[in-house]
C-alpha positions as CSV (number, residue, x, y, z in Angstrom):
1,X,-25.3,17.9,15.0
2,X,-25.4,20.4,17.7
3,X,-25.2,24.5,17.1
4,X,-22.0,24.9,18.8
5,X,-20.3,22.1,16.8
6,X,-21.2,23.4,13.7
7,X,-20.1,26.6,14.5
8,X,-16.8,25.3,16.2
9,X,-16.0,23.8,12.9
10,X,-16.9,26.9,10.8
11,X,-14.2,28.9,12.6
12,X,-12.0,25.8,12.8
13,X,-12.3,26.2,9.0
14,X,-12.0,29.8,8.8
15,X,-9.0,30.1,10.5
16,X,-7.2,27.7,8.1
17,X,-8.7,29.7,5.2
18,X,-7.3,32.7,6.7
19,X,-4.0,31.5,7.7
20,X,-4.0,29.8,4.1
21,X,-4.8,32.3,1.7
22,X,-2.0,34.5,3.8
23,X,0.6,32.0,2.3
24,X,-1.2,32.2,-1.6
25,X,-0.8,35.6,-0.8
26,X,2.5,35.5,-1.1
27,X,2.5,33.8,-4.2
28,X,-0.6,34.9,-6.2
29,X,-2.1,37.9,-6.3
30,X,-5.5,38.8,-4.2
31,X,-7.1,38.6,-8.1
32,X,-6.1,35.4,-8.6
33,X,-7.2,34.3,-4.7
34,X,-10.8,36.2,-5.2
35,X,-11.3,34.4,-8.5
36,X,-10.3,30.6,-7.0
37,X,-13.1,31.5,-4.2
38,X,-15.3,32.4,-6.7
39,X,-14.8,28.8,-8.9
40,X,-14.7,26.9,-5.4
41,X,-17.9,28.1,-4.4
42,X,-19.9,27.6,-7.6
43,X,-18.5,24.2,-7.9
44,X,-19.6,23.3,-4.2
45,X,-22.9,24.8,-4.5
46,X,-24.5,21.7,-5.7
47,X,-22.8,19.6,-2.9
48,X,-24.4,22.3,-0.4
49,X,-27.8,21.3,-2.2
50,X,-27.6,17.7,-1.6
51,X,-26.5,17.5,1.9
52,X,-29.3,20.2,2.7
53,X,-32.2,19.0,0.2
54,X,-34.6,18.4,3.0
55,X,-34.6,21.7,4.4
56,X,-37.4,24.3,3.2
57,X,-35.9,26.8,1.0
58,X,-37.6,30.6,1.9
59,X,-37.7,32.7,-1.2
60,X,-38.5,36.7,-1.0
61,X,-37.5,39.1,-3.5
62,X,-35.7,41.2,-0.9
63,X,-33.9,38.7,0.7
64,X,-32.7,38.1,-3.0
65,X,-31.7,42.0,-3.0
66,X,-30.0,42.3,0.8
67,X,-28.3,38.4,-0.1
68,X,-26.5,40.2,-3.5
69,X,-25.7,43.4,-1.3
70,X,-24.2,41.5,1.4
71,X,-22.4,39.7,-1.4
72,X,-20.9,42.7,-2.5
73,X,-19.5,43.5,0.3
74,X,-17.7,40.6,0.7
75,X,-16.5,40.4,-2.0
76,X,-15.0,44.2,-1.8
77,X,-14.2,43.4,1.7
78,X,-12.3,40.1,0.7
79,X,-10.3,41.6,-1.9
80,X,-8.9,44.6,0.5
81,X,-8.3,42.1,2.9
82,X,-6.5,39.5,0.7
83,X,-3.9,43.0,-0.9
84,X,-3.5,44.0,2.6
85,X,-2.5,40.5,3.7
86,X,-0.1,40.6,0.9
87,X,1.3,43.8,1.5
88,X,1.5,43.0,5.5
89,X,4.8,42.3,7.5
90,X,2.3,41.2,10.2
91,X,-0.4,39.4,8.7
92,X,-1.6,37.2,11.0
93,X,-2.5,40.2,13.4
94,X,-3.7,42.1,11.3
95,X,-5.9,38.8,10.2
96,X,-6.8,38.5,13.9
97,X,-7.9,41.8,13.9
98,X,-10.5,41.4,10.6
99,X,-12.2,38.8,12.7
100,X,-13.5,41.4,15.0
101,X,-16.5,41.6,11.6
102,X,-19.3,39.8,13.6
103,X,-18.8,42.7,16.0
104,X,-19.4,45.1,13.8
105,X,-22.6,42.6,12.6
106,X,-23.9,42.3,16.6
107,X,-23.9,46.2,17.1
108,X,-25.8,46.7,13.7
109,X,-28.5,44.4,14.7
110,X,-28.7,45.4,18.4
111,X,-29.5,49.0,16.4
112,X,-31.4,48.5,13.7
113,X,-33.2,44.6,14.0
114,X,-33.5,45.2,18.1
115,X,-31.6,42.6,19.2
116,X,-31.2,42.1,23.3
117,X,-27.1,41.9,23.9
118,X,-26.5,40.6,27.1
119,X,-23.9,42.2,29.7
120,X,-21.5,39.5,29.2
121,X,-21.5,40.1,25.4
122,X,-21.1,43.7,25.7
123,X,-18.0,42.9,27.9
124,X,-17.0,40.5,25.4
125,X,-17.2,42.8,22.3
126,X,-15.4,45.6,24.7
127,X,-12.4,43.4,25.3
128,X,-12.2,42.1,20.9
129,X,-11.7,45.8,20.4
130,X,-9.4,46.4,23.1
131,X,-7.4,43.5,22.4
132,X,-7.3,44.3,18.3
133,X,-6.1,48.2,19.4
134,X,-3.7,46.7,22.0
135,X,-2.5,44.4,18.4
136,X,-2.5,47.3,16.4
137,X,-0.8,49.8,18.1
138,X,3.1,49.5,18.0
């Protein structure tokens, strides 16, 4: 399957996620959400296995290291995200404006891992943040 399938379905997927876990917001708390991702993904794990057992897995022991990290932070990040959602009167802006992250990921690695950004992605990144402050702003 082509790239930009896959990643057409991934944020297909994410935005039902999003716009789901705003509704189990308002029932559960963020605990309760962060702990359900938690099960979900350990339970899927093995399925994730199978369906990719003929790719080579790379093992280093700091990718191990920079994986937990990044893990961290999603976890931290998911969990200030899920009590803001719940706490929000306008939650699916505010959940619009969370998705600006890969931004945040593009600029890091145009700094630090050299990445070339093209004009049209600068432009691109200039008018997510414009259009979240334009959200944001009351």
């Amino acid at each position: 399957m082509d790239n930009k399938y896959l990643f057409s379905i991934a944020v297909l997927l994410y935005g039902c996620a999003s716009f789901l876990n705003r509704i189990a917001a308002g029932k559960i708390s963020g605990y309760y959400i962060q702990l359900i991702a938690t099960i979900v993904t350990v339970v899927t794990l093995p399925i994730f296995f199978l369906i990719f057992k003929n790719n080579q897995y790379k093992y280093e022991t700091s990718g191990v290291l920079i994986a937990f990290l990044a893990s961290c932070l999603v976890a931290i990040g998911n969990m200030f995200l899920l009590f803001g959602i719940s706490r929000a009167s306008n939650a699916g802006s505010l959940g619009m404006v969370i998705s600006l992250y890969p931004t945040i990921g593009l600029i890091l690695s145009v700094i630090f891992l050299h990445e070339h950004i093209t004009i049209q992605k600068a432009i691109a990144v200039c008018l997510m943040i414009i259009g979240s402050i334009i959200m944001i702003v009351k």
